[in-house]
N, CA, C and O of each residue as an XYZ file, in Angstrom:
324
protein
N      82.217    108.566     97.990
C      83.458    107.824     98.080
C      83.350    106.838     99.238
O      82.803    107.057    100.319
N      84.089    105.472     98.756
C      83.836    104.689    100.098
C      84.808    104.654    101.372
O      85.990    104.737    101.041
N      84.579    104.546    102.812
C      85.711    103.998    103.551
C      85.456    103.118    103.842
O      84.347    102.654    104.106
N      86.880    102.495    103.866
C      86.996    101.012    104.258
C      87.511    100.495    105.779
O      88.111    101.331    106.455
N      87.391     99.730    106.099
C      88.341     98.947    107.004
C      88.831     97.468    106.639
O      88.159     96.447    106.494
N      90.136     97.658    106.542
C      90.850     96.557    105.610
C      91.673     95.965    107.113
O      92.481     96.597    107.794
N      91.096     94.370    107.373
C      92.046     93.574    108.227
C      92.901     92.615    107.260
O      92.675     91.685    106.486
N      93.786     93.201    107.634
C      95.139     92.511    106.781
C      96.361     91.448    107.272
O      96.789     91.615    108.414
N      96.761     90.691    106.701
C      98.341     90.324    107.951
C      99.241     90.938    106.517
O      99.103     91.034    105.298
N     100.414     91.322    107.804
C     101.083     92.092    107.295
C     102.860     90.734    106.665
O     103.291     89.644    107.042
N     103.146     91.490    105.885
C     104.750     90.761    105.660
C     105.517     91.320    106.790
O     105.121     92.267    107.468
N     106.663     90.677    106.968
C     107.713     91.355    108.064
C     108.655     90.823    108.328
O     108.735     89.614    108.108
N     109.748     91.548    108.914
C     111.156     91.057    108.931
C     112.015     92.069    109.638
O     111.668     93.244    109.516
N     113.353     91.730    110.545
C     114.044     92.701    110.657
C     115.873     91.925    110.583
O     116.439     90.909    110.181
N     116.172     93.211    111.259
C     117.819     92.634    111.227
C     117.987     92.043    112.420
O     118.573     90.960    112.432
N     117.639     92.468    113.337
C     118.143     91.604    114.521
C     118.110     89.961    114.678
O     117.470     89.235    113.916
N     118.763     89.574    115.593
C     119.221     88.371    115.799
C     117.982     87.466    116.389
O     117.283     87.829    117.334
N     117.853     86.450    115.803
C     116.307     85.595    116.627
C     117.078     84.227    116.809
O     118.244     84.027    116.470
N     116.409     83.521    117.272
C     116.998     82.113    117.515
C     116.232     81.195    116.420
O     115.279     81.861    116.015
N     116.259     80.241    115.937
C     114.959     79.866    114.623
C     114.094     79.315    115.844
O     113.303     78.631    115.194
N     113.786     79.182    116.907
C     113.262     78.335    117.451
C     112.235     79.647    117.574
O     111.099     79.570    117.106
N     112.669     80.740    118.173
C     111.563     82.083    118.098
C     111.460     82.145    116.839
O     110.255     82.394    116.794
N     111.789     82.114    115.754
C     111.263     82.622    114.547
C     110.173     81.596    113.978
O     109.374     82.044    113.155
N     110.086     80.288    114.348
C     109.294     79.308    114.189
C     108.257     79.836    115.117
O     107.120     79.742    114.655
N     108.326     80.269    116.083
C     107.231     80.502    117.321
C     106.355     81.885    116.387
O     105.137     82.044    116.469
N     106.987     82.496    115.802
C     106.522     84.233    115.332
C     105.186     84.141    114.840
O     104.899     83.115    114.225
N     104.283     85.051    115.000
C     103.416     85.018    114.329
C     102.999     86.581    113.808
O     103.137     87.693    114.317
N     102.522     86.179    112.760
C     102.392     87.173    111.755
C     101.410     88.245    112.218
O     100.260     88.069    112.622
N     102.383     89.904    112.021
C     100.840     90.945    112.426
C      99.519     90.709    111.835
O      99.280     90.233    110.725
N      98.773     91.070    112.643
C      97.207     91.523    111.383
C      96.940     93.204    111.858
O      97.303     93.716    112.916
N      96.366     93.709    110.989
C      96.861     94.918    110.916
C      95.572     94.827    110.914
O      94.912     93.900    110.445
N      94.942     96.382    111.761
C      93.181     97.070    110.751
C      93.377     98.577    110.287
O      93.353     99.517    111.081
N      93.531     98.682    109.199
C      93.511     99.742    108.399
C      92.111    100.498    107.721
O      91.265     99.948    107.016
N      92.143    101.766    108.113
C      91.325    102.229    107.720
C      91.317    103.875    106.948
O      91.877    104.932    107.237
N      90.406    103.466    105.874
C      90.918    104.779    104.558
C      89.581    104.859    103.952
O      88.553    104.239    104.223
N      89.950    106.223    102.623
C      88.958    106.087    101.742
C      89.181    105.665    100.923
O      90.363    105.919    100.694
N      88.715    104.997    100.072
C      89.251    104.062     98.769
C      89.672    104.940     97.714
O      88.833    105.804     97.458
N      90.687    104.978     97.045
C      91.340    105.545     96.466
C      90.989    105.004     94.907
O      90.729    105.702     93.927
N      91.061    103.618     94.989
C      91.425    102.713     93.535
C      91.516    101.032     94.380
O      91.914    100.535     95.434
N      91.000    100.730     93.376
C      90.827     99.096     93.719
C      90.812     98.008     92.596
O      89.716     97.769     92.090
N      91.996     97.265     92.113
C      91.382     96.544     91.406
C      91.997     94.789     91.325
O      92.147     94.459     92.502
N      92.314     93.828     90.579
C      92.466     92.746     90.561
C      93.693     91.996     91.960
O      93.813     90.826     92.324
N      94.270     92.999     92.338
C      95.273     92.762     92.777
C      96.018     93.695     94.590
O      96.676     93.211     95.511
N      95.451     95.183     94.355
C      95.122     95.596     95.598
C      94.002     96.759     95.292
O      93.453     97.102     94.245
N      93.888     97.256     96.758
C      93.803     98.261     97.482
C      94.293     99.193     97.568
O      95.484     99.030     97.303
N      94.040    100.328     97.838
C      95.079    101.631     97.375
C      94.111    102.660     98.557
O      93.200    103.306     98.039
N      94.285    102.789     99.920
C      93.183    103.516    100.421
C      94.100    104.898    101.057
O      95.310    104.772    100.872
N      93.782    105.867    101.598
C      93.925    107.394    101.952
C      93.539    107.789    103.302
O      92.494    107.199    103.573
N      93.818    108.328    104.008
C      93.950    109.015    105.158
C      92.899    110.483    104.755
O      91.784    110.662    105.247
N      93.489    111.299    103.890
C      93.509    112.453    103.676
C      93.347    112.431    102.192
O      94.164    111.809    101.513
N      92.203    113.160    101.560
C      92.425    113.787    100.480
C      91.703    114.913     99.940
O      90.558    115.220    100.274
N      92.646    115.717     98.813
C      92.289    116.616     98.241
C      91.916    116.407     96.448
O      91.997    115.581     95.539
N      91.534    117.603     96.705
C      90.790    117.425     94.823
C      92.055    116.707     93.815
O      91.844    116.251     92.692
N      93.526    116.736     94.578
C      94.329    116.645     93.587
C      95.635    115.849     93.668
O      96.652    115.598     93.021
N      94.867    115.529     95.134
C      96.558    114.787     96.097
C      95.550    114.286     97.113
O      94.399    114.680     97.300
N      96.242    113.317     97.736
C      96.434    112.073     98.916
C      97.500    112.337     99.977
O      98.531    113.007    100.042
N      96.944    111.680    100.627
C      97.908    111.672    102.143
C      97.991    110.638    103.210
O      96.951    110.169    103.671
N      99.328    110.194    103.696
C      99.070    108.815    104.462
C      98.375    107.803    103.865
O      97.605    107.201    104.613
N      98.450    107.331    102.356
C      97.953    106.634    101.872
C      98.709    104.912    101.712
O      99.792    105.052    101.144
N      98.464    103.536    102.015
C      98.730    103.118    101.540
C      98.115    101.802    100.519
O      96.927    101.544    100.328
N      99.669    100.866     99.775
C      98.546     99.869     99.249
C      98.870     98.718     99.893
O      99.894     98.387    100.490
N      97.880     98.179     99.691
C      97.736     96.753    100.434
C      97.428     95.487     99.237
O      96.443     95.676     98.523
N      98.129     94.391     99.039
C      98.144     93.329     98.117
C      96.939     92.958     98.450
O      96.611     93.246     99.601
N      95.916     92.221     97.582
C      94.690     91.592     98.117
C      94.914     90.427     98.547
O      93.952     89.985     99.175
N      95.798     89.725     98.474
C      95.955     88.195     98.839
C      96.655     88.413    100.351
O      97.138     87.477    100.989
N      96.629     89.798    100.816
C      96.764     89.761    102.047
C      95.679     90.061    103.362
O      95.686     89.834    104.572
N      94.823     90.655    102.452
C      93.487     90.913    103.054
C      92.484     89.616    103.718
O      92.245     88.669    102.969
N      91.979     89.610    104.969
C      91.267     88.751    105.415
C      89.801     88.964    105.296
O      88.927     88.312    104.725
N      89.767     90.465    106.255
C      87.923     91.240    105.816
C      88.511     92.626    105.345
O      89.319     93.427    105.817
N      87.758     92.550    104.226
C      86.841     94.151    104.113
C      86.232     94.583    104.250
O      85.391     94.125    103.476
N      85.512     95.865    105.116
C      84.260     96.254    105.595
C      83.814     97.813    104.969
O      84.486     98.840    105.063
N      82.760     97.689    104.448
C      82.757     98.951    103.806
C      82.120    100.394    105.437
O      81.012    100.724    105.860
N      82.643    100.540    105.570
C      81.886    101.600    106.706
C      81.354    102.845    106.370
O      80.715    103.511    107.185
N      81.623    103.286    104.966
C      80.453    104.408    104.419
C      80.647    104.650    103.080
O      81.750    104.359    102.618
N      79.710    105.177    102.275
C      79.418    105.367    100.912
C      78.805    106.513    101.009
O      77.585    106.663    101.088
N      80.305    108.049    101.006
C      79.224    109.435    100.584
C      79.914    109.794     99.818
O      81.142    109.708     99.798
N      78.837    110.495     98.679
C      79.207    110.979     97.472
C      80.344    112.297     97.752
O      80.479    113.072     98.699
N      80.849    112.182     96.842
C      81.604    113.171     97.182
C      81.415    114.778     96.388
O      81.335    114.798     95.160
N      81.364    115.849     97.038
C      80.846    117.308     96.425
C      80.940    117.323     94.806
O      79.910    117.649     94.216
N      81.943    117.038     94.132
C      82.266    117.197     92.588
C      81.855    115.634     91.979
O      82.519    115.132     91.072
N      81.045    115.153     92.404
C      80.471    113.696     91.586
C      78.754    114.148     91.248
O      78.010    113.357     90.669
């Protein structure tokens, strides 16, 4: 199974009050996420924290058109493959 490290920028927003002059200034997170690949295909990423033969944990997905790098950081088979 592979892990990844996915540098991403993230969407974002809140309620509080900004001035537009700070919201013009804002700049967007970039995030580095790192998982085992879960599922991957035309559109995202789907990576894991934690998993079992039958369930996931702390998993999330990530849109690909938000992704900057992907880095594969390992490829081990996993016991039941």
């Amino acid at each position: 199974m592979k892990v990844l490290k996915i540098k991403w920028v993230d969407a974002c927003g809140d309620y509080a009050e900004m001035t537009k002059e700070e919201l013009m200034k804002y700049q967007m997170p970039v995030i580095e996420s790192v998982g085992f690949l879960i599922f991957e295909d035309e559109q995202t990423i789907k990576l894991a924290s934690f998993i079992a033969k039958d369930f996931v944990r702390n998993w999330i997905v990530i849109p690909k058109a938000m992704i900057k790098v992907k880095t594969v950081l390992s490829m081990e088979k996993k016991e039941d493959d």
